[in-house]
Each structure stands twice: as structure tokens, then as C-alpha cells.
C-alpha positions in Angstrom: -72.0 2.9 31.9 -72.5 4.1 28.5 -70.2 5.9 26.2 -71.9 9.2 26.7 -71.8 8.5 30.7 -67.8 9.4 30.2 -66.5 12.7 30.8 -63.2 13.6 31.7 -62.8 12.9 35.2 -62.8 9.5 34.2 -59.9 9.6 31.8 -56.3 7.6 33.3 -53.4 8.9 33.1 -50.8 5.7 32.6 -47.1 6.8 33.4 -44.2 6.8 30.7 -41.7 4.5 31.3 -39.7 6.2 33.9 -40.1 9.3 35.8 -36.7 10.3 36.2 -35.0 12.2 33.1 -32.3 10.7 31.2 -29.0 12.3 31.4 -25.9 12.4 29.1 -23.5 12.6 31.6 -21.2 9.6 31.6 -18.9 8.4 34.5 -14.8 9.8 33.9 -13.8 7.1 34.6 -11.0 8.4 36.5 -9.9 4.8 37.8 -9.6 3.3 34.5 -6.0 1.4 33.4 -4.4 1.3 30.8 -3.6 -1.6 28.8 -2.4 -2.6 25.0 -4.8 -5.0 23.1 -2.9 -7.7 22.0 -5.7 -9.9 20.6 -9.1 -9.0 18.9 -11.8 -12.2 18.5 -15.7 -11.8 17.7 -16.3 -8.6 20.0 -13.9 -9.3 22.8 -10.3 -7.7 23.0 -7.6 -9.8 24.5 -5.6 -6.6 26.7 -2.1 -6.2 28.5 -2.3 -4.6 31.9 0.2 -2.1 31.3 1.7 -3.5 28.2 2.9 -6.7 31.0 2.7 -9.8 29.0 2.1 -11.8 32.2 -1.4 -9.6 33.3 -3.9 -10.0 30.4 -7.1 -9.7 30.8 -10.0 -9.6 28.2 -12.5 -6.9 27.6 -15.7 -5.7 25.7 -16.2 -2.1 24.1 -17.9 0.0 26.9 -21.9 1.5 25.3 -20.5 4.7 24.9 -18.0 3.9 22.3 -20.1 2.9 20.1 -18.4 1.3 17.0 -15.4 2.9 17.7 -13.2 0.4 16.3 -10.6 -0.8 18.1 -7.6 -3.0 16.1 -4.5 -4.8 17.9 -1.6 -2.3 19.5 -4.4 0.3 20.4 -3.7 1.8 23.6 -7.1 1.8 26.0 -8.4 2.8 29.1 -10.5 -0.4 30.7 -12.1 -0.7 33.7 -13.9 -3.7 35.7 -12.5 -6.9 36.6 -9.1 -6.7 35.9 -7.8 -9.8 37.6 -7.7 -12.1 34.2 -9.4 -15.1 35.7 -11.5 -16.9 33.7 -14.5 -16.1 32.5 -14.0 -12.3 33.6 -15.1 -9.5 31.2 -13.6 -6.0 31.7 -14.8 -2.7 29.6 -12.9 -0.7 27.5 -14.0 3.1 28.1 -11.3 5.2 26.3 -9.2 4.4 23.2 -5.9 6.4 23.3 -4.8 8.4 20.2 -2.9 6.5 17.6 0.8 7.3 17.2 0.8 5.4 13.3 -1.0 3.3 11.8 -1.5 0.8 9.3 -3.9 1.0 6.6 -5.1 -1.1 3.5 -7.8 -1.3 1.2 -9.5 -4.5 0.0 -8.5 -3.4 -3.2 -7.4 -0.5 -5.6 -11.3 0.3 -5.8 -12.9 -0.2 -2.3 -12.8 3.4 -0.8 -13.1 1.5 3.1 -9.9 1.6 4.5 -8.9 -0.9 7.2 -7.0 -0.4 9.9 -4.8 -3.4 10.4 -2.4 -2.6 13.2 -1.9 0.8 15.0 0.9 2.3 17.1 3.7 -0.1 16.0 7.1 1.7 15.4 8.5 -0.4 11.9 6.9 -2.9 9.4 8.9 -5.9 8.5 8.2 -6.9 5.1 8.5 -10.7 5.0 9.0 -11.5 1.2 10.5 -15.1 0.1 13.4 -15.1 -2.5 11.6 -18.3 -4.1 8.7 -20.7 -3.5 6.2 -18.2 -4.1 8.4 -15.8 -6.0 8.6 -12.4 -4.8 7.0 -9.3 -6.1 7.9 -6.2 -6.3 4.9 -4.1 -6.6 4.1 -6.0 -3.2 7.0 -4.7 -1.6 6.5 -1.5 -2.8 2.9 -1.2 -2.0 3.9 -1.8 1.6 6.6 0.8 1.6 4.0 3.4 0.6 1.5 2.1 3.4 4.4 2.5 6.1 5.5 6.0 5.1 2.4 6.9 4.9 1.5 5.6 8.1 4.2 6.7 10.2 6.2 3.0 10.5 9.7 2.7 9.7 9.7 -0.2 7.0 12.7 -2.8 6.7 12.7 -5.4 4.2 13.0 -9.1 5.3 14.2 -11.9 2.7 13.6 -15.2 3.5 14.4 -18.9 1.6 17.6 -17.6 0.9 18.6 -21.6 0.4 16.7 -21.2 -2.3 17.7 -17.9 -4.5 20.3 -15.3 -3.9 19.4 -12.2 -2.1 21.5 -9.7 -3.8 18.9 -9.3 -7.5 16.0 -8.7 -5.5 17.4 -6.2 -3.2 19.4 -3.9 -5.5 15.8 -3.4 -7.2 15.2 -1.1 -3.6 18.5 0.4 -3.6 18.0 4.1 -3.5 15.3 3.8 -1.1 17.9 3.9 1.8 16.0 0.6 3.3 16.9 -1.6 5.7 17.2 -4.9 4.3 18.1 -8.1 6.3 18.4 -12.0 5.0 16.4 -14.4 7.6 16.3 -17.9 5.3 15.7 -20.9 7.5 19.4 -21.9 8.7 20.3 -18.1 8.5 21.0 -16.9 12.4 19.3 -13.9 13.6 21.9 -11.3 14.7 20.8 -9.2 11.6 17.1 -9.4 12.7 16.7 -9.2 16.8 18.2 -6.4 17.4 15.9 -4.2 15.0 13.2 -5.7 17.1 14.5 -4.7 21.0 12.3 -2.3 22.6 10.1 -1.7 19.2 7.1 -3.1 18.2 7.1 -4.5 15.0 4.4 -5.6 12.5 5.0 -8.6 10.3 3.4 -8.3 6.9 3.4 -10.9 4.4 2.0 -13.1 1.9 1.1 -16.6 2.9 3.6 -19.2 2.5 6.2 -17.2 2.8 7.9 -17.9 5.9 6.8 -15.2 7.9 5.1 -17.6 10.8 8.2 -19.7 11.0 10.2 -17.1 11.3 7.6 -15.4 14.4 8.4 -19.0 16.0 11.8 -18.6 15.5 12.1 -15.2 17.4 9.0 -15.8 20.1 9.6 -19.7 20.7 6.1 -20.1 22.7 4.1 -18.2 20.3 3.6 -21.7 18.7 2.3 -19.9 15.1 1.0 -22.4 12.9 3.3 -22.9 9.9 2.2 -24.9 6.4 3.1 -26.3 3.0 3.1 -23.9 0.6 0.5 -25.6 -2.2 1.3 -26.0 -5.8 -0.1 -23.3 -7.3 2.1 -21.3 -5.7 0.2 -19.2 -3.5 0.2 -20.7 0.2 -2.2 -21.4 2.7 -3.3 -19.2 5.2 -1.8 -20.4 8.6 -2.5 -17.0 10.6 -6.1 -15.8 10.9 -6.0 -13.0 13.4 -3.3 -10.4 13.9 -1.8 -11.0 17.6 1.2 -8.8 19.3 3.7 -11.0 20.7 6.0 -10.4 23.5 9.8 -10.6 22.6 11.6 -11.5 25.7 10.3 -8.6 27.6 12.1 -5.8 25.4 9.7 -5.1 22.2 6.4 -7.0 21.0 6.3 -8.6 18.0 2.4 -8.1 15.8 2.2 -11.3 13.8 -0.7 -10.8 10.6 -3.0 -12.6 8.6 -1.2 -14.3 5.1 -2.4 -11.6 2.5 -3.4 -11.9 -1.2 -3.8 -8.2 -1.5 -3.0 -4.8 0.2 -5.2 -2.3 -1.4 -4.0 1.4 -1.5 -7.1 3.1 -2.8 -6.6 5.4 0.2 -3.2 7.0 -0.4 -2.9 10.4 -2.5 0.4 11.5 -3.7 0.8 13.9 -1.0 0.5 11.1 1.1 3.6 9.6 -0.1 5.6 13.0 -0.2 4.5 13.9 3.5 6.1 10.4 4.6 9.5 12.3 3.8 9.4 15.2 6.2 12.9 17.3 4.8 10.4 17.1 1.4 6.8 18.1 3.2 7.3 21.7 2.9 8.4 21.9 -0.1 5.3 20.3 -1.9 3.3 23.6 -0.5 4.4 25.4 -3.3 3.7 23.1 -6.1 0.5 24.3 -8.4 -3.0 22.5 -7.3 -3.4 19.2 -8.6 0.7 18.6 -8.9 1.7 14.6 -9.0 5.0 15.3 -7.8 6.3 13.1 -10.5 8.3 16.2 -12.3 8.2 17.0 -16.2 6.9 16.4 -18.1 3.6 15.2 -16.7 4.1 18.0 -14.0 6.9 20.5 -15.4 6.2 22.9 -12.4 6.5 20.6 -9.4 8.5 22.5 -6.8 10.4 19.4 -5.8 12.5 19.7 -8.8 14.1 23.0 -7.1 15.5 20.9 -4.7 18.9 19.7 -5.2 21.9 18.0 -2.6 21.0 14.7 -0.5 17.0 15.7 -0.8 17.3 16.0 -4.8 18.3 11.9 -3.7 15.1 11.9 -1.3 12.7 13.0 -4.2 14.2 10.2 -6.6 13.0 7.9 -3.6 9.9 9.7 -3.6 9.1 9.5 -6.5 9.5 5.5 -7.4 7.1 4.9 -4.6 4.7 7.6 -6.7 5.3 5.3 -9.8 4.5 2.6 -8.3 1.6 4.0 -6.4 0.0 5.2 -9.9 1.4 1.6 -11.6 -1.1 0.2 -8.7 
């Protein structure tokens, strides 16, 4: 046949790739269990059936989360094979809402903020006394991330063999901070009981005793400790954050060695909403206040404030120094 023998009984119709309509409609998942991720590695999440340290088993984010991110000491939803054997994959379906969390920026000028742990109660800020030195503004920097995020902070001091305690610490004094001494032949009866039934992050720079002292409290973890090196910074011996169990009562989130914690995501209201008898307050200061007082803001309404919170805005307001110092 030639072309002008055609017409159009002779035109096919070829099908579409399916015949039945799409739908949106996703399962409930109404058998799903809930688990903590204790472990995050290359797209699979290491979960606790129940937050029971002896039933893990590991997952993959379900389709329909997307790139919902999902960070250690998230509470989820996961469905599948839950039996932990090897070479089982479950599906996480559901992350829970987050109760605090903690935040950092790569640095002062990255506008990504990273989510680093979520849903722990208190931060323990693991800063040597010596051998690296410790810093201040490091300390402080974390302080703003906790209050912002919810998490009780307590400063830990380690190498206390090496340098007194007492200079460092009185720098923090009207903060109203917990502050414990955990050197290498200290005991622990200051620490371990801050840590029963809590969870805890662990937040430090490298080399500065803060996996040794995770071995100390959780013997099996097995953390991998080293040498600090001689230009004073140490090694990193931690590469993934990984919640611990502590004797059954409380879990322990071991982190990364950091060089720096970024706080390009904090405003100043931020830090004043961390202090809730001071929240309020702030909603009468003009637009634009710094809560810093005069005279760089001479009508801040936390100056009206007098008694024990006229003591909470001094607080306040060296963590807003230092966040502007940042």
C-alpha cells in the first residue's frame, strides 16, 4: 500500500503505560513501631525497637518521605522486617515531632543549618583544661545552641591533672551552670547521676577527652580514643554521632570531634526565648531591639525587670555578646 492508500481506519492506537489511574493515597500504616535511631550510615538508620538496646534493627527512609531528614535520637514509625537479623532492611514511614534539637552551622556565613542530634534532654560540653587549651567562645557558642534548642547544657572539664579547674569555670559563673570536673583519675559520682534516665549529647572538640570519657561511662561502646598531635588540635577519633545505652537508665549520643559550630542561625530573640520567665517580656521591646540594653538599645523592655530575672537578663545578655562577638 501506498501512502495515499491510508485512511483512518488504519491508524493504531498503542496503550499508555498502565490503564489503571495512579492514586495518592498511601497505606496508614497503622501497624508500624516505634523505635529511636541510634545510628545513621550512608542511607541506612541503625533503630531501637522501643528505645530497647537489645532489639535493633536497621531501616531505609520509606518513598513517601522523601528527603525528610532524619538525624540520631529521632523518634520513628518503621515497619517491615523487624526481627534484626542480618541482612534485614525495615522502612521508616513516620518521623515523630522533635522535642529539642540541636543545631549548627558550618560556619558564621553558611545560612544551612544542620541538625546534629534531636530530642536529647542536656548537652555536655566536653572542654579540656589543657592540651588543647580551652576556649571560651566555644563554650559559649554551645550554650547559645542548647538554650536555643531546648537542651539543658552542663559544662564538663576534663585533664584536670593538668590545669586547675577553678579559672576556667568562674569565667561562666552567673550563668547558673552546672559544671562538673571528669579528668582521667577523677571518679564519676559528679557525672553519672546527671546522666540516669536522660539522654545526653556529648559535644566537643577533638582531642579533648570526650571519647575516653564515653568509654569510661558505657565500657562496651569501645570509642576510639587518640593522641592529641602537636599542633594542638587533635585527631578526629569519632566519625558518626551514635546514642549509647547507659546501663539501661538513660542513653548516652557520642559526636563527631568539631573544629567549628557555626551559629549563623540564631537571632537574638532566640537566645532571650531560651529563658522562659524573660520570653514575654521581650514582646514589648521596639522592632529591631538587640536586647543588649543602652546604649545600643536604650529602650529594651528587659531593663524594666528587676529581682532574680534582672540576674537572668545579665545571663542573657553575655550569651548575646558573645553571640554578636561570633
Amino acid at each position: 500500500m501506498g501512502a495515499r492508500d491510508y485512511d483512518e481506519s488504519d491508524v493504531r492506537i498503542r496503550p499508555g503505560r498502565g490503564t489503571r489511574p495512579r492514586t495518592k493515597i498511601r497505606p496508614d500504616h497503622a501497624d508500624a513501631q516505634s523505635a529511636m535511631v541510634v545510628t545513621v550510615d550512608r542511607g541506612r538508620w541503625g533503630c531501637a525497637l522501643d528505645r530497647d538496646p537489645h532489639h535493633r534493627v536497621v531501616a531505609m527512609r520509606a518513598r513517601e518521605l522523601g528527603r525528610t531528614p532524619i538525624v540520631v535520637g529521632d523518634d520513628v514509625d518503621i515497619v517491615g522486617d523487624l526481627s534484626g537479623r542480618p541482612d534485614t532492611l525495615a522502612r521508616i514511614v513516620r518521623r515523630g515531632e522533635r522535642r529539642t534539637v540541636l543545631r549548627r552551622t558550618a560556619d558564621d556565613t553558611d545560612p544551612t543549618e544542620r541538625v546534629v542530634v534531636a530530642n536529647a534532654d542536656q548537652l555536655l560540653i566536653v572542654v579540656a583544661l589543657a592540651d588543647p587549651p580551652p576556649r571560651t567562645g566555644f563554650v559559649e557558642r554551645a550554650l547559645i545552641a542548647a538554650y536555643a534548642g531546648g537542651l539543658k547544657p552542663v559544662l564538663c572539664l576534663t585533664k584536670s591533672d593538668l590545669a586547675a579547674p577553678e579559672p576556667f569555670a568562674a569565667q561562666f559563673a552567673d550563668l547558673d551552670l552546672t559544671i562538673v570536673t571528669a579528668g582521667r583519675e577523677d571518679p564519676l559520682d559528679a557525672v553519672a547521676p546527671l546522666l540516669t534516665d536522660q539522654v545526653t549529647v556529648f559535644l566537643g572538640h577533638s582531642g579533648v577527652g570526650k571519647s575516653t570519657l564515653v568509654n569510661r561511662l558505657v565500657p562496651e561502646a569501645d570509642r576510639a580514643t587518640g593522641e592529641v598531635s602537636g599542633v594542638g588540635k587533635g585527631k578526629h577519633t569519632s566519625t558518626q554521632s551514635v546514642a549509647l545505652p547507659l546501663d539501661g537508665q538513660g542513653w548516652v549520643i557520642d559526636t563527631p570531634g568539631i573544629r567549628s559550630f557555626g551559629l549563623a542561625h540564631i537571632q537574638p530573640d532566640d537566645v532571650i526565648r531560651a529563658f522562659s520567665d524573660l520570653a514575654d517580656t521581650i514582646e514589648d521591646c521596639p522592632r529591631g531591639c538587640g536586647h543588649m540594653g543602652p546604649p545600643a538599645d536604650p529602650e529594651c523592655a528587659l531593663d524594666t525587670l528587676a529581682g532574680p530575672a534582672a540576674g537572668r537578663v545579665a545571663a542573657a545578655r553575655h550569651l548575646l555578646t558573645a553571640l554578636r562577638e561570633a
